[in-house]
C-alpha positions as CSV (number, residue, x, y, z in Angstrom):
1,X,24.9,35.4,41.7
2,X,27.8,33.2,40.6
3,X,29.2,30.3,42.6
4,X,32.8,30.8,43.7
5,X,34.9,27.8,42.3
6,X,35.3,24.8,44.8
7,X,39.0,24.0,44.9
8,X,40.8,20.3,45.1
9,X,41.3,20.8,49.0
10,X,37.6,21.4,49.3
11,X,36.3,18.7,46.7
12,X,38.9,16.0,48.8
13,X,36.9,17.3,52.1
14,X,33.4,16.8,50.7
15,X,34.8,13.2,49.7
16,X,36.7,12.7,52.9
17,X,33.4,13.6,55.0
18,X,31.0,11.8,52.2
19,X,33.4,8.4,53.0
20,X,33.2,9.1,56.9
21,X,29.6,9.3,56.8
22,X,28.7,5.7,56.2
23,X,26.1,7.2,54.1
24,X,24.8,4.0,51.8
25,X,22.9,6.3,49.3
26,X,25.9,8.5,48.8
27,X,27.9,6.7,45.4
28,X,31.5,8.6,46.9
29,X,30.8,5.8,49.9
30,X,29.9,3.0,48.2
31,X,33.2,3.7,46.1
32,X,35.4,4.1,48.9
33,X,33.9,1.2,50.8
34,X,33.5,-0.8,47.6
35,X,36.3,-3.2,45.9
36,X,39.2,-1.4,44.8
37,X,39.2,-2.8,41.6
38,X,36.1,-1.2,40.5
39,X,37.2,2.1,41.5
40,X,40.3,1.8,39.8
41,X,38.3,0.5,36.9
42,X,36.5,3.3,36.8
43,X,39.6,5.7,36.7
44,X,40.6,3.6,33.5
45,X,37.5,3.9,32.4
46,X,37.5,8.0,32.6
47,X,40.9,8.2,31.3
48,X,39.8,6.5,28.2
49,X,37.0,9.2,28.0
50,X,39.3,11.8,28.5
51,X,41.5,10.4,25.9
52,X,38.6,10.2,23.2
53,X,36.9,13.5,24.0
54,X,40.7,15.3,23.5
55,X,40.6,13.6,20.4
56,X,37.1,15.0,19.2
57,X,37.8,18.5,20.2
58,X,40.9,18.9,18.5
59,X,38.8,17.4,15.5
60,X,35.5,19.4,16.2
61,X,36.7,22.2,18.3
62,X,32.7,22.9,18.9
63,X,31.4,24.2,22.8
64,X,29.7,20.7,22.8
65,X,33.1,19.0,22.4
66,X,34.9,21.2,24.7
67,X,32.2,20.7,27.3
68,X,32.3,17.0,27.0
69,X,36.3,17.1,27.7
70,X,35.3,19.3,30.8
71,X,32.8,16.6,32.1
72,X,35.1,14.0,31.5
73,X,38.4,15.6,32.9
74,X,35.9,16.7,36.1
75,X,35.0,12.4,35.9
76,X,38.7,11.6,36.2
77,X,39.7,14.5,39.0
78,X,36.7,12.9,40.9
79,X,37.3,9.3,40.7
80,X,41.5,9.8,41.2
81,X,40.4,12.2,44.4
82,X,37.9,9.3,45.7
83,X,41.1,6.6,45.6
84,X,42.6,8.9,47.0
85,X,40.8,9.4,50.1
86,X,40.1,5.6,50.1
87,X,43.9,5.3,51.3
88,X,44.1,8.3,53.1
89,X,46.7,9.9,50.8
90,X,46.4,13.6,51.6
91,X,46.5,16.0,48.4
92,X,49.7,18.0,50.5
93,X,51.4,14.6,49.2
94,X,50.4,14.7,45.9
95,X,51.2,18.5,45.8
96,X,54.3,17.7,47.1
97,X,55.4,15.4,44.6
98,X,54.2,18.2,41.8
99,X,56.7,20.3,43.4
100,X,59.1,18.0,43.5
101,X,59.4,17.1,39.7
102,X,59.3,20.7,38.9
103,X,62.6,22.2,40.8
104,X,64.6,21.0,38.7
């Protein structure tokens, strides 16, 4: 039996409670409750990845390459969603904004 797909609003709840918990063992908290700068250097650091692994599927086009753009695209989404919550920015805002920019 297949999974249903967990959507932004739930993955931003899971992160939301994770931070709330205090939970040292959990790696969302010690991100949230971390320096800043690491987390934000992890975001470069995933955007960079994302960057490369668009580059070598357009090249390869192979299921491995197209996986590995997945992972790092699900990397970024994570790590932005993380910050997020860290400042208590709720994803209504960020939606928001999207729906801003495109009503032209």
């Amino acid at each position: 039996m297949k999974k249903s797909q967990i959507n932004f609003e739930e993955l931003y709840s899971i992160i939301s409670a994770k931070i709330a918990s205090h939970d040292e063992k959990s790696y969302t908290n010690k991100l949230a409750k971390g320096d800043v700068a690491r987390l934000v250097q992890k975001i470069g650091e995933e955007g960079v990845e994302v960057t490369i692994a668009g580059l070598l599927h357009d090249k390869n086009n192979s299921e491995k390459s197209r996986q590995n753009l997945i992972n790092e695209v699900c990397d970024l989404f994570y790590h932005s969603l993380v910050l997020l919550a860290k400042n208590q920015i709720n994803l209504s805002e960020v939606f928001e904004e999207f729906n801003k920019r495109n009503n032209h």
